[in-house]
C-alpha positions as CSV (number, residue, x, y, z in Angstrom):
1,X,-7.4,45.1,19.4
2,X,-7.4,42.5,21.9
3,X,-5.4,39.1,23.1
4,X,-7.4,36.1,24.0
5,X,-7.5,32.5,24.9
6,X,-9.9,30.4,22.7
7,X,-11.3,26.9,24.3
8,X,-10.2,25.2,26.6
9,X,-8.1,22.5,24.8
10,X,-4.8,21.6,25.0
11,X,-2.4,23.5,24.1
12,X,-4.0,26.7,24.5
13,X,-4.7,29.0,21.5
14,X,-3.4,32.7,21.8
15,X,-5.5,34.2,18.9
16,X,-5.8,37.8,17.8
17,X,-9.4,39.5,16.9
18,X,-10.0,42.4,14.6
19,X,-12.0,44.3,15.5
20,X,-13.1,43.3,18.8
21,X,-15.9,40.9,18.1
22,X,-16.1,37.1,17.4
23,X,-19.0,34.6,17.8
24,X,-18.3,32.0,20.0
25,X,-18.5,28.8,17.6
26,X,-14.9,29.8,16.7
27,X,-12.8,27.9,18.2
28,X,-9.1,27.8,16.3
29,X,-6.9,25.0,16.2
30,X,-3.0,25.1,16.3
31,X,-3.0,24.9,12.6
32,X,-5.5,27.1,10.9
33,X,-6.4,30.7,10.2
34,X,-9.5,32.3,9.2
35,X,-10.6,35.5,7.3
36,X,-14.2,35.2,7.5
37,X,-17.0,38.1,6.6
38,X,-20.6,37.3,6.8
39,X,-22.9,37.9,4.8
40,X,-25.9,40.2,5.2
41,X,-28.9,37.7,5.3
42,X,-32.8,38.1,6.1
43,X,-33.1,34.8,7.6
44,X,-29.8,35.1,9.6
45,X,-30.3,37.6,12.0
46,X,-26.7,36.5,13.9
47,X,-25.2,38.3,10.9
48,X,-27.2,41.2,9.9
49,X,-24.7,43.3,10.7
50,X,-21.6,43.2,8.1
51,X,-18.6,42.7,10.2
52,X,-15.6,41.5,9.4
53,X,-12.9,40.1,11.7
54,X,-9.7,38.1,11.5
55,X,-8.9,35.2,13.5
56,X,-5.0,33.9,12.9
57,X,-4.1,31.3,15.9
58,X,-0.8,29.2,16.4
59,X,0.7,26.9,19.1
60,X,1.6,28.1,22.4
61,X,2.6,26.8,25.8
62,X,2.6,29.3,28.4
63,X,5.8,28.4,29.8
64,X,7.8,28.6,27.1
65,X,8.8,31.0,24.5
66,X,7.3,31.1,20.8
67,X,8.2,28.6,18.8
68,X,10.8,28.9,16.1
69,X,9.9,27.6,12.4
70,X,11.3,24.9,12.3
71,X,10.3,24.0,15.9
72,X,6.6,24.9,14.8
73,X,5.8,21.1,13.2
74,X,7.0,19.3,16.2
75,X,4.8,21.1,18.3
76,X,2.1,20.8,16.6
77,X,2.4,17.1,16.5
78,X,3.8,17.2,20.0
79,X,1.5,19.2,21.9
80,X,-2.4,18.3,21.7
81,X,-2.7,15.3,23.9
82,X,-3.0,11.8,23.1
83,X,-3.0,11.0,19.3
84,X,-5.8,9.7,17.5
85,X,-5.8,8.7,13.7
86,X,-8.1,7.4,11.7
87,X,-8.0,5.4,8.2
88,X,-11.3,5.7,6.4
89,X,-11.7,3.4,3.8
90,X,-15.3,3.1,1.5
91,X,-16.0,-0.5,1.2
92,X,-16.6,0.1,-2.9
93,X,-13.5,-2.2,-3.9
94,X,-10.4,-3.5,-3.6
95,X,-7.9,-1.6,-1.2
96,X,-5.5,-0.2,-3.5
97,X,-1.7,0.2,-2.8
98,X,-2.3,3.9,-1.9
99,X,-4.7,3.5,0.3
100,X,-2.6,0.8,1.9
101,X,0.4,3.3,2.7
102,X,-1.9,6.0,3.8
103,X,-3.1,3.4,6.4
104,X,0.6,2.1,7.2
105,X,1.9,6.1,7.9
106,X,-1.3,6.3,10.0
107,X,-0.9,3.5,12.0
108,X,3.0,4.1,12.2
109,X,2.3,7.8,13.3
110,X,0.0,6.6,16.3
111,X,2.1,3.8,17.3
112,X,5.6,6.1,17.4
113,X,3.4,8.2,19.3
114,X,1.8,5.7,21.8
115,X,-1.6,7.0,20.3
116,X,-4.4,5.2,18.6
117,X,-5.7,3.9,15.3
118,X,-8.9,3.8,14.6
119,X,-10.6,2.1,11.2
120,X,-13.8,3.7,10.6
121,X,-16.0,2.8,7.0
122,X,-17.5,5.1,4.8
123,X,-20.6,3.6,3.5
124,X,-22.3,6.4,2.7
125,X,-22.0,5.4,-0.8
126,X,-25.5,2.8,-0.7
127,X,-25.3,1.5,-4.4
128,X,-21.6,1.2,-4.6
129,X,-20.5,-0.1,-0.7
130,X,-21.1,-4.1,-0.2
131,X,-20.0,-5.7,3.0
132,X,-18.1,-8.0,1.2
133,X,-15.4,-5.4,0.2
134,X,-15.1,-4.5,3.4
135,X,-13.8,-7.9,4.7
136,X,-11.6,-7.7,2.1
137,X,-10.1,-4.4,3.4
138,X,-10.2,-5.5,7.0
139,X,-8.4,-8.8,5.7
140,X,-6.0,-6.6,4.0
141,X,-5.1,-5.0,6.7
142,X,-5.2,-7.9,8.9
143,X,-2.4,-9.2,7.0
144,X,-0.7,-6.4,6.9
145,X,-0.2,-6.3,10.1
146,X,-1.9,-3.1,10.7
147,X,-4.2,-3.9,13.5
148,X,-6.2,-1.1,14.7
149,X,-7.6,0.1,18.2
150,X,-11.1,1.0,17.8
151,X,-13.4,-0.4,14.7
152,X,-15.3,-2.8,13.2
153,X,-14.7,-6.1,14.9
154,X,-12.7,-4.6,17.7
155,X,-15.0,-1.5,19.0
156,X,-14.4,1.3,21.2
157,X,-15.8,4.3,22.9
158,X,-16.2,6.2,20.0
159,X,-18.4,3.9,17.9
160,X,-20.4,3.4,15.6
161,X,-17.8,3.0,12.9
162,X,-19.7,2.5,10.2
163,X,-20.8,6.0,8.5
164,X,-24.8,4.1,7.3
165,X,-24.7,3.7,11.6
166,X,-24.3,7.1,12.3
167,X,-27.2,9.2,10.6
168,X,-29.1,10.3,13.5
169,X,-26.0,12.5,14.9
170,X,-25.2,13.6,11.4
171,X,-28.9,14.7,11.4
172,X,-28.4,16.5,14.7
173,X,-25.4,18.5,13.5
174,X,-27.0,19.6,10.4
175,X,-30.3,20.6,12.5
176,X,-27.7,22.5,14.7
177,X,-26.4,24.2,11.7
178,X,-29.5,25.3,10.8
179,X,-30.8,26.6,14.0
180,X,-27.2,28.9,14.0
181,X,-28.0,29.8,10.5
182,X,-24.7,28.2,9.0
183,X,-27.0,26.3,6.9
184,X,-29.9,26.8,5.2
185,X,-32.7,25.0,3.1
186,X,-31.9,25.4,-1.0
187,X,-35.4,24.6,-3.2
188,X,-33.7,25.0,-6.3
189,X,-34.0,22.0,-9.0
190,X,-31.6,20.0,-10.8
191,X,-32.5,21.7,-13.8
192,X,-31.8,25.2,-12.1
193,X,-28.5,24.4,-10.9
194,X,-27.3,22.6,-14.3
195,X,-28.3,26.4,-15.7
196,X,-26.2,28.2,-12.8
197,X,-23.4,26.1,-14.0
198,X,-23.4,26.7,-17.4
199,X,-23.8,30.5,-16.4
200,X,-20.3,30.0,-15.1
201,X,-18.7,28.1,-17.9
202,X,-19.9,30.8,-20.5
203,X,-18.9,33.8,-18.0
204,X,-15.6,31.3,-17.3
205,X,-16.5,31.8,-13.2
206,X,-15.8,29.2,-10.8
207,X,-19.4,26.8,-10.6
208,X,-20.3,28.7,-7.2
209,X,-24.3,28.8,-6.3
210,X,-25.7,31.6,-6.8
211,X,-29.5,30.8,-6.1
212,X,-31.7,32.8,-4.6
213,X,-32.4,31.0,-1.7
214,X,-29.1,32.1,0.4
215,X,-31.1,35.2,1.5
216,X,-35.0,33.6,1.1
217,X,-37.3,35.1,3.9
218,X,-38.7,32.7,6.2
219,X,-42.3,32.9,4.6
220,X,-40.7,31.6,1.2
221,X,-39.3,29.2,2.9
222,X,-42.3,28.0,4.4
223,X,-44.8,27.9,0.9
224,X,-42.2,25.8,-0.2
225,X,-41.9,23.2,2.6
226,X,-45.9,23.6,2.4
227,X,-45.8,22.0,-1.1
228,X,-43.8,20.0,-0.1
229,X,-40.6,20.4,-2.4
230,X,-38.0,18.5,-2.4
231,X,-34.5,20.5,-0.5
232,X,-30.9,20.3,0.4
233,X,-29.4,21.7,3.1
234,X,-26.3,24.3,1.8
235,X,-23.5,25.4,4.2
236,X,-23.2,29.1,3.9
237,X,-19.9,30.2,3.0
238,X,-18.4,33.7,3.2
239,X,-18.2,35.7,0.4
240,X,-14.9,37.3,0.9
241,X,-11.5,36.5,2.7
242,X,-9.0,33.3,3.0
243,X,-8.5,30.0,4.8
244,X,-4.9,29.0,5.4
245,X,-3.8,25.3,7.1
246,X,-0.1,24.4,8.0
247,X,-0.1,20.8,6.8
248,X,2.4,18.9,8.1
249,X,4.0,17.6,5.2
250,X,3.0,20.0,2.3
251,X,3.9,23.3,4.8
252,X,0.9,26.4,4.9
253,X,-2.2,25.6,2.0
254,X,-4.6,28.5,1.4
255,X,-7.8,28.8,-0.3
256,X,-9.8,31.6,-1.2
257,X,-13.5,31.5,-0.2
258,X,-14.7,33.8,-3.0
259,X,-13.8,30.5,-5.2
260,X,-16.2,27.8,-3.5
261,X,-19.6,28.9,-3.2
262,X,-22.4,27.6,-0.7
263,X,-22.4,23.8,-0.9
264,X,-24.4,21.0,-0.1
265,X,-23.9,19.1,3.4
266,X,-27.4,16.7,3.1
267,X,-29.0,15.2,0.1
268,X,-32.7,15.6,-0.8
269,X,-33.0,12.3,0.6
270,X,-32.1,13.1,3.6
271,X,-28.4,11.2,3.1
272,X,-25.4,13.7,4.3
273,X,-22.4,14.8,2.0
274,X,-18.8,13.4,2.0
275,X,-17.6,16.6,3.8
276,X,-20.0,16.1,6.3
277,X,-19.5,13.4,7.5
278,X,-16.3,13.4,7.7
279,X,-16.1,16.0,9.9
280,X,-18.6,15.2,12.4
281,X,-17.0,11.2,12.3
282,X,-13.4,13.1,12.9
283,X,-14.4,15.7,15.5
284,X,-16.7,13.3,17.6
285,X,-13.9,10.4,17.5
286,X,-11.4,13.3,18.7
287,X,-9.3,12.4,15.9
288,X,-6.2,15.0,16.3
289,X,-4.4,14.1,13.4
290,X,-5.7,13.6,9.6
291,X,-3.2,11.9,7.4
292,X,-4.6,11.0,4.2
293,X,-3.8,11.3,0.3
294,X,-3.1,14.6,-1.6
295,X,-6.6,14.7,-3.5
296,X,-8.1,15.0,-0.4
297,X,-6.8,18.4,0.1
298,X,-9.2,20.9,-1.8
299,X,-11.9,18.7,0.8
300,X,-9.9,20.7,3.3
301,X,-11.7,24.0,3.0
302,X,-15.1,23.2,3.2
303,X,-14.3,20.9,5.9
304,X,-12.6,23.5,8.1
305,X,-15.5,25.5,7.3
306,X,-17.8,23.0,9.1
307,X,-15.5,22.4,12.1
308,X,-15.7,25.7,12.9
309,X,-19.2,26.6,12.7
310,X,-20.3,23.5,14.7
311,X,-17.5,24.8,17.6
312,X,-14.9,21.9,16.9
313,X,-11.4,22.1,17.9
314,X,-9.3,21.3,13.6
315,X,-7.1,18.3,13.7
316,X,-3.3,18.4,12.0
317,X,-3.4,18.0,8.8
318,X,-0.9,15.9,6.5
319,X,-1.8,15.5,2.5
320,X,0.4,12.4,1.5
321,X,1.6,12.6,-2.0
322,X,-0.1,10.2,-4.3
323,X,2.1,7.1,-6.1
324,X,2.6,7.0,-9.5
325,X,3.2,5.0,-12.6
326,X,6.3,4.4,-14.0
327,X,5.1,7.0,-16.7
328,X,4.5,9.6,-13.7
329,X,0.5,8.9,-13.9
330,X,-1.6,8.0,-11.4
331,X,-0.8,4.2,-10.7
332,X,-3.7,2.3,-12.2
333,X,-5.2,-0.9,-12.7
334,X,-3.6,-0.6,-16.5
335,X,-0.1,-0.7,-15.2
336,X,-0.6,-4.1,-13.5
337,X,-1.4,-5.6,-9.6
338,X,-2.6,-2.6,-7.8
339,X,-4.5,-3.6,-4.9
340,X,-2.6,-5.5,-1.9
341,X,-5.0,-8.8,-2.5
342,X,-3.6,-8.9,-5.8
343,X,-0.1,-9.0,-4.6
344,X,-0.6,-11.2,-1.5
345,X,-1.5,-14.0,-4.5
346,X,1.1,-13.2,-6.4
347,X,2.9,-14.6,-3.6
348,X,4.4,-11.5,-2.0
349,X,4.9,-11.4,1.9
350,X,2.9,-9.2,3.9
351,X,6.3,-7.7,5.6
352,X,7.8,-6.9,2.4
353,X,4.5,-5.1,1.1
354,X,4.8,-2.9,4.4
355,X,8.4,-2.5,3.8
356,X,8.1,-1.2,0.4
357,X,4.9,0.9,0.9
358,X,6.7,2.6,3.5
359,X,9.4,3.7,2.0
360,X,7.5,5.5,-1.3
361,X,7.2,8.6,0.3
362,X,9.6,7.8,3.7
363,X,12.9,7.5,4.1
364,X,14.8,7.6,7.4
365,X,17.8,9.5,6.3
366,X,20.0,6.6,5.9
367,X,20.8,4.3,3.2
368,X,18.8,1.6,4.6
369,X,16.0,0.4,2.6
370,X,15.7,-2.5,4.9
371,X,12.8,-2.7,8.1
372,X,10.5,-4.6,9.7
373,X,7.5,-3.5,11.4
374,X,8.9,-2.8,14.6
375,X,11.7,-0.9,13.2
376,X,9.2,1.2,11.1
377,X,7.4,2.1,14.2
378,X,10.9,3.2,16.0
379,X,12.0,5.2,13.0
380,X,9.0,6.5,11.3
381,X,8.4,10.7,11.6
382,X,6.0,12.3,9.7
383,X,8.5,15.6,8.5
384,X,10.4,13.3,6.7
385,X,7.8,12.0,4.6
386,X,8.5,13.7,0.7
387,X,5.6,15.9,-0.8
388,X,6.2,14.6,-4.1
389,X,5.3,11.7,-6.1
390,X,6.6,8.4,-5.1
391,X,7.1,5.6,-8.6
392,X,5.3,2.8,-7.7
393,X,9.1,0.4,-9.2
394,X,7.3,-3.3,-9.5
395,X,11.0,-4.7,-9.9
396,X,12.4,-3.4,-6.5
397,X,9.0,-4.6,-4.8
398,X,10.4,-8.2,-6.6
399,X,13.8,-7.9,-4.8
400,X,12.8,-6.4,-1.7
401,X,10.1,-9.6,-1.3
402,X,12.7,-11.9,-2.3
403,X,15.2,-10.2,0.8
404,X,12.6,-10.4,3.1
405,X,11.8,-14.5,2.1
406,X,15.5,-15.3,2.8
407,X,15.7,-13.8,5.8
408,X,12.6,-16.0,7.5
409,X,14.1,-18.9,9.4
410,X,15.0,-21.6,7.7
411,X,11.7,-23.2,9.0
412,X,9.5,-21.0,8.5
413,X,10.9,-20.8,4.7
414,X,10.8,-24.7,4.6
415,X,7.1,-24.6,5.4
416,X,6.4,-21.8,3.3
417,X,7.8,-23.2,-0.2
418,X,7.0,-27.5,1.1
419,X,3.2,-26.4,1.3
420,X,3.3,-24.6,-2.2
421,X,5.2,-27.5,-3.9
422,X,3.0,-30.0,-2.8
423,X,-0.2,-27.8,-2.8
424,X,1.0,-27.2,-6.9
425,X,1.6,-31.1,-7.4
426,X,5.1,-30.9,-7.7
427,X,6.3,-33.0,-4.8
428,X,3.6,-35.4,-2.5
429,X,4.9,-34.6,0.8
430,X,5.0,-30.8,2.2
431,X,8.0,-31.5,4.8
432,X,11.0,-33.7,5.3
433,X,14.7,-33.7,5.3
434,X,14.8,-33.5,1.5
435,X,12.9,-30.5,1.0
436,X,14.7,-28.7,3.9
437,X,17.7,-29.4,1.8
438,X,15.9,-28.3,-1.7
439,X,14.8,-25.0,-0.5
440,X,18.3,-24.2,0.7
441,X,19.8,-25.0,-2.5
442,X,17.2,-23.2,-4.3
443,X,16.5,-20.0,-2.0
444,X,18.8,-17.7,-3.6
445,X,16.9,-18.3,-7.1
446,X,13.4,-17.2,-5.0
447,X,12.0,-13.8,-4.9
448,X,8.1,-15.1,-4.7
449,X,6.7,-18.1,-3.8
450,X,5.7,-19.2,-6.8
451,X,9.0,-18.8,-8.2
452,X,10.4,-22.1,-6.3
453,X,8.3,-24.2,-9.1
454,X,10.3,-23.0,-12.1
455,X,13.1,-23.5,-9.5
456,X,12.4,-27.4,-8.8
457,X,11.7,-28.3,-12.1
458,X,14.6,-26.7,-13.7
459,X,16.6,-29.0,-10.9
460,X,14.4,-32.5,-11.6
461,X,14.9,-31.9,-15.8
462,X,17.0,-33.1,-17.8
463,X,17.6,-31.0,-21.1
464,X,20.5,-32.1,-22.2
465,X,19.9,-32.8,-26.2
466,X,18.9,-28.7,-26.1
467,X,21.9,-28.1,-24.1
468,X,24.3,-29.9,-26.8
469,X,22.4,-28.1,-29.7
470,X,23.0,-24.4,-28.2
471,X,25.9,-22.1,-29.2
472,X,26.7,-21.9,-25.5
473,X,27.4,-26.2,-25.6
474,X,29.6,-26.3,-28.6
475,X,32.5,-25.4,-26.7
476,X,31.7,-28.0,-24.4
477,X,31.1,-30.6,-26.5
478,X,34.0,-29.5,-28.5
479,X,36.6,-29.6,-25.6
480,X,36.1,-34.3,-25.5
481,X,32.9,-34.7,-24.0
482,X,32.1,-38.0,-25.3
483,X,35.6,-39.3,-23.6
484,X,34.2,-37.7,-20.0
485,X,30.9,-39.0,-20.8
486,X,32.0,-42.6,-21.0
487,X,34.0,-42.4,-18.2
488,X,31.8,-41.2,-16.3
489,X,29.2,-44.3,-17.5
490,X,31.9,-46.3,-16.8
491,X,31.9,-44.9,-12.9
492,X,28.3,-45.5,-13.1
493,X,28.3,-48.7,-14.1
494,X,31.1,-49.7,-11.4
495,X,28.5,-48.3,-8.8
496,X,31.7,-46.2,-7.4
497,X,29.4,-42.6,-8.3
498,X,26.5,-44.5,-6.3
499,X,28.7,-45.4,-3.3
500,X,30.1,-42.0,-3.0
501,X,26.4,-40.4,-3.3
502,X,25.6,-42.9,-0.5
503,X,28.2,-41.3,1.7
504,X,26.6,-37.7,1.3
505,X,28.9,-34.4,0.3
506,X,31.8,-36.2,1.8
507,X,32.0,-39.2,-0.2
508,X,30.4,-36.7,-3.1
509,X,34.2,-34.5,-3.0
510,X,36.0,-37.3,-2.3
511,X,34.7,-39.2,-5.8
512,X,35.0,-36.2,-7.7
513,X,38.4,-35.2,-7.1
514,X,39.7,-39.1,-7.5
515,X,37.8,-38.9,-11.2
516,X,39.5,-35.5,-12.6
517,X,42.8,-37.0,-11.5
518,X,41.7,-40.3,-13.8
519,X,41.0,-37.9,-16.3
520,X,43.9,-35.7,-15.6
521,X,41.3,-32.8,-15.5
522,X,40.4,-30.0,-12.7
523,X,38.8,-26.7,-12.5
524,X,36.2,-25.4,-15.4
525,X,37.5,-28.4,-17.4
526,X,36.3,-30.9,-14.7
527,X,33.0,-29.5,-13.7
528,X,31.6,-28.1,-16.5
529,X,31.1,-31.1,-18.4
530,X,30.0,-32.8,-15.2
531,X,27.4,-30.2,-15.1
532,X,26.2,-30.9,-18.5
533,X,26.4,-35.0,-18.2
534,X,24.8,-35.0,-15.0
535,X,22.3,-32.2,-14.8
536,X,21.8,-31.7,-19.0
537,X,22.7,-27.9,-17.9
538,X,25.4,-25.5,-18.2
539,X,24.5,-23.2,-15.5
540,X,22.5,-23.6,-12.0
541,X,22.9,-24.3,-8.1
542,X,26.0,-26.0,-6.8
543,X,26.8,-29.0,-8.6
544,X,27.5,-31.6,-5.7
545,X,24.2,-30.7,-3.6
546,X,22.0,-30.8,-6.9
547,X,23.2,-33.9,-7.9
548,X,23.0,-35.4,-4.2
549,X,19.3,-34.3,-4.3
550,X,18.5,-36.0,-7.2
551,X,20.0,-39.4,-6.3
552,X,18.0,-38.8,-3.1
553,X,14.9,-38.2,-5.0
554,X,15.2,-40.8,-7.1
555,X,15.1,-43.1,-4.2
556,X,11.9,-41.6,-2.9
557,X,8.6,-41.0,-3.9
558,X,8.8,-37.1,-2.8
559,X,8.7,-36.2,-6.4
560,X,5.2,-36.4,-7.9
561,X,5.1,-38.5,-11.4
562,X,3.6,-35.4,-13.3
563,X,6.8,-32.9,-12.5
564,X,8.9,-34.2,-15.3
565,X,11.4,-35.5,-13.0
566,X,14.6,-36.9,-15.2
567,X,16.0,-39.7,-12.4
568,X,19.8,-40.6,-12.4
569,X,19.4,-43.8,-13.7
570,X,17.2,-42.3,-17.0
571,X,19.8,-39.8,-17.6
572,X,22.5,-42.5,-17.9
573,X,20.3,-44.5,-20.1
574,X,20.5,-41.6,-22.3
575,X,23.7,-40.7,-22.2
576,X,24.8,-45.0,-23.0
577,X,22.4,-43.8,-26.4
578,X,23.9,-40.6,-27.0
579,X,26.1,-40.8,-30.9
580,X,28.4,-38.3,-30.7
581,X,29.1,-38.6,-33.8
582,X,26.2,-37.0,-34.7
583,X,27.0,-33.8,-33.0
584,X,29.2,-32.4,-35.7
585,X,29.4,-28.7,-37.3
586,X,26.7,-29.3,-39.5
587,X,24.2,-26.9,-37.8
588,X,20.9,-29.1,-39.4
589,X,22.0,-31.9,-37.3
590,X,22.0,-29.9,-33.9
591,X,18.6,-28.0,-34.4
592,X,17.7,-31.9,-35.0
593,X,18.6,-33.2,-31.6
594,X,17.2,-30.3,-29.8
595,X,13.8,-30.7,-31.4
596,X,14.6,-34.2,-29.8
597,X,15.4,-33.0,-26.5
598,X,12.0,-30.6,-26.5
């Protein structure tokens, strides 16, 4: 038995060899072990003999002890040189709330580490990828806030990032493969391996290849590429033994190899696999770290299978749980918005999107559910993020949007809400003293943007006939409304409730308090049926702001004449028409004057 040191990367690999021969395109990462036998093969002459050997290599620093467990995943994080992550989107659609996060715990890895994020595209797929899905995904992320390093638009020294770029190395590698004997041409038809899997199914066997071409001689080969038939190019795999990863989030993952069978790494036509890209775009962009989604994972084996017969040093890797429905499913486009241009119309904020993705899955061991990007970055570790399921909650995305809106200055706020209410045809101007004092009143009633219409025109109506009608008004009406209301005409007519509106919230209190002592009324019994007289409601924002914002409004032309805006003046015109006597028990009567006042 023998001790070694494999490659020459940091941290250095102390790795132990049974019996005492390896081929050198093994070269262990800090996170993997191998059990790996060869078969015997006529046109591999590397691996004619059968050997069998067991490579198991971890983390070490040679001037410090071994690491304990639970020092193990800090290491590993810690210890391999600058961090590189990648988020590989395929421009076939929309980018979906789970690919989203995957980015966001990427780019929040590299920036708590001071490493780099790098977008790369996978377009391998011709006849699904369009370039206009992948502006939307690098808009996406744009507004997100998840700007990355290296890619598309930005470059780097690692480019191209675009996998249809990058087809002459992937056909190096694969010639390399097949020159060490790791790979090897497969003849067999479509019609021929639809048989070997239904072999399987009958025999209930895992769909592994078992053609014949594994262990062809070199002058079958040749008659065949003579005739030129069509081939693929399989990776070999070993019969027997075990791969094993320590991922950083779902702890050690093992497969065993008697379970996959040779597969494919390039296309008839000459186009590579998945797999194989991947791993030569990872390991030729020194990526260190690959954090990506759950059903990614069973790609892990053949991937690690490829890294090591091409000589590459394996990344970390972390499988990220995937989000689900309310129902525990997969989140789909059946339960509602799933893709992050979907929300961003809906009117959510790109800080509250981050905020929420980054917390299904991620907590920082605190009760607060409450960060910005920059505090996301500061606090974000990937052994905190959870292994299982995260529930996709629409409702708590609502309220954590509507947090995040309120706490934008009072500017920005302004600007943001103006611009929607005069780009929706509510009001004609976008900024002003008014609206400032609108969206103030208003903000508390605002989760999304588009939530400040229903807000506005609920202030600028007038339902007062439906309020008098409701179960909710009788006691109101009941308790001598009609005396208030003429009063309060009276008032009116005096131009005393004018002056006082003139004079702002000052002469506003100062009016109010000097009419309940007229009517010998305070509390509820004074300001409920002011709020029914004067804004047709029984509920809403603060009285004396509302009701100075309509008298301003109503001496402006901020409101647009399609909003249904109710003006102080055409409210007391109603309420000089208003016969109470009407409004009597007699339930007929009531459903009557609310038909009126719809």
């Amino acid at each position: 038995m023998a001790s070694m040191v494999v490659g020459s990367a940091s941290p250095w690999l102390r790795s132990r060899i049974i019996p005492e021969v390896a081929h050198p395109i093994f070269r262990q990462s800090s996170s993997s072990s191998l059990h790996y036998r060869p078969r015997n093969n006529r046109a591999f002459s590397l691996f004619r003999r059968r050997l069998s050997f067991s490579i198991s290599a971890s983390s070490v620093n040679s001037s410090l002890p071994p690491p304990t467990p639970e020092k193990k995943k800090k290491r590993v994080v810690d210890d391999l040189g600058q961090v590189r992550v990648r988020f590989a989107p395929s421009p076939t659609g929309n980018l979906h709330v789970g690919g989203a996060r995957t980015a966001l715990f990427n780019y929040l890895f590299a920036r708590s580490k001071g490493g780099k994020f790098v977008l790369r595209i996978e377009d391998t797929d011709l006849e699904r990828s369009t370039r206009e899905s992948e502006e939307a995904l690098l808009h996406d992320l744009s507004w997100l806030g998840l700007h990355w390093d290296e890619g598309p638009g930005v470059g780097g020294d690692y480019g191209p990032y675009r996998q249809s770029e990058r087809n002459v190395l992937y056909k190096q590698y694969a010639e390399k493969l097949l020159k060490s004997g790791h790979v090897y041409r497969c003849f067999c038809s479509n019609e021929e391996l639809e048989k070997m899997k239904e072999i399987a199914k009958l025999k209930q066997l895992p769909p592994v290849y078992i053609g014949k071409w594994a262990d062809a001689s070199y002058e079958e080969v040749e008659v065949e590429l003579a005739k030129g038939t069509p081939y693929t190019y399989r990776f070999r795999v070993p019969k027997e033994g075990s791969l094993q990863i320590d991922d950083l989030i779902r702890g050690e993952v093992s497969w065993n190899l008697n379970t996959l069978g040779d597969f494919v790494i390039m296309r008839s036509n000459g186009q590579p696999v998945y797999n194989f890209c991947v791993t030569v775009d990872d390991a030729t962009m020194s990526i260190s770290h690959v954090i990506r989604a759950e059903e990614h994972l069973p790609n892990t084996l053949r991937q690690a299978l490829i890294y090591k017969a091409l000589g590459f040093q394996m990344p970390c890797f972390a499988h990220v749980s995937l989000i689900l429905a309310p129902d525990r499913s997969k989140l789909s486009k059946r339960h509602g918005a799933t893709s992050v241009g979907q929300f961003r119309e809906m009117g959510y904020l790109p800080q509250a999107m981050v905020n929420y993705l980054a917390l299904l899955g991620w907590g920082d061991g605190t009760e607060n559910e409450f960060f910005t990007l920059e505090q996301l970055v500061e606090k974000f570790s990937i052994d905190r993020v959870n292994k299982s399921g995260a529930i996709f909650d629409s409702t708590k995305l609502r309220w954590m949007n509507g947090q995040h809106l309120r706490s934008l200055p009072s500017e920005e706020l302004t600007k943001l809400i103006g611009e929607h209410w005069k780009s929706t045809g509510i009001l004609t101007e976008s900024e002003g003293l008014f609206i400032e004092e609108v969206v103030q009143l208003l903000k508390d009633g605002i989760d999304l943007i588009p939530d400040s219409d229903k807000a506005l025109s609920n202030l600028l109506s007038y339902p007062l006939y439906a309020t008098l009608a409701s179960p909710e008004g009788k006691p109101v009406l009941q308790d001598g409304l009609p005396e208030v209301a003429a009063s309060l005409l009276a008032t009116y007519d005096s131009g005393e409730l004018l002056g006082a509106l003139e004079e702002g919230h000052a002469g506003w209190q100062k009016w109010v308090k000097s009419f309940g002592k007229s009517l010998k009324r305070k509390g509820k019994s004074l300001f409920m049926p002011l709020r029914v007289l004067l804004t047709g409601k029984l509920h809403g924002p603060d009285m004396g702001p509302s009701v100075l914002l309509l008298h301003k409004a109503g001496s402006s032309n901020v409101v647009a004449a399609q909003a249904g805006f109710v003006t102080l003046d055409d409210r007391f015109k109603m309420l000089r028409e208003i016969k109470w006597e009407s409004f009597n028990s007699d339930q007929t009567v009531l459903e009557s004057a609310a038909a009126v006042s719809n």
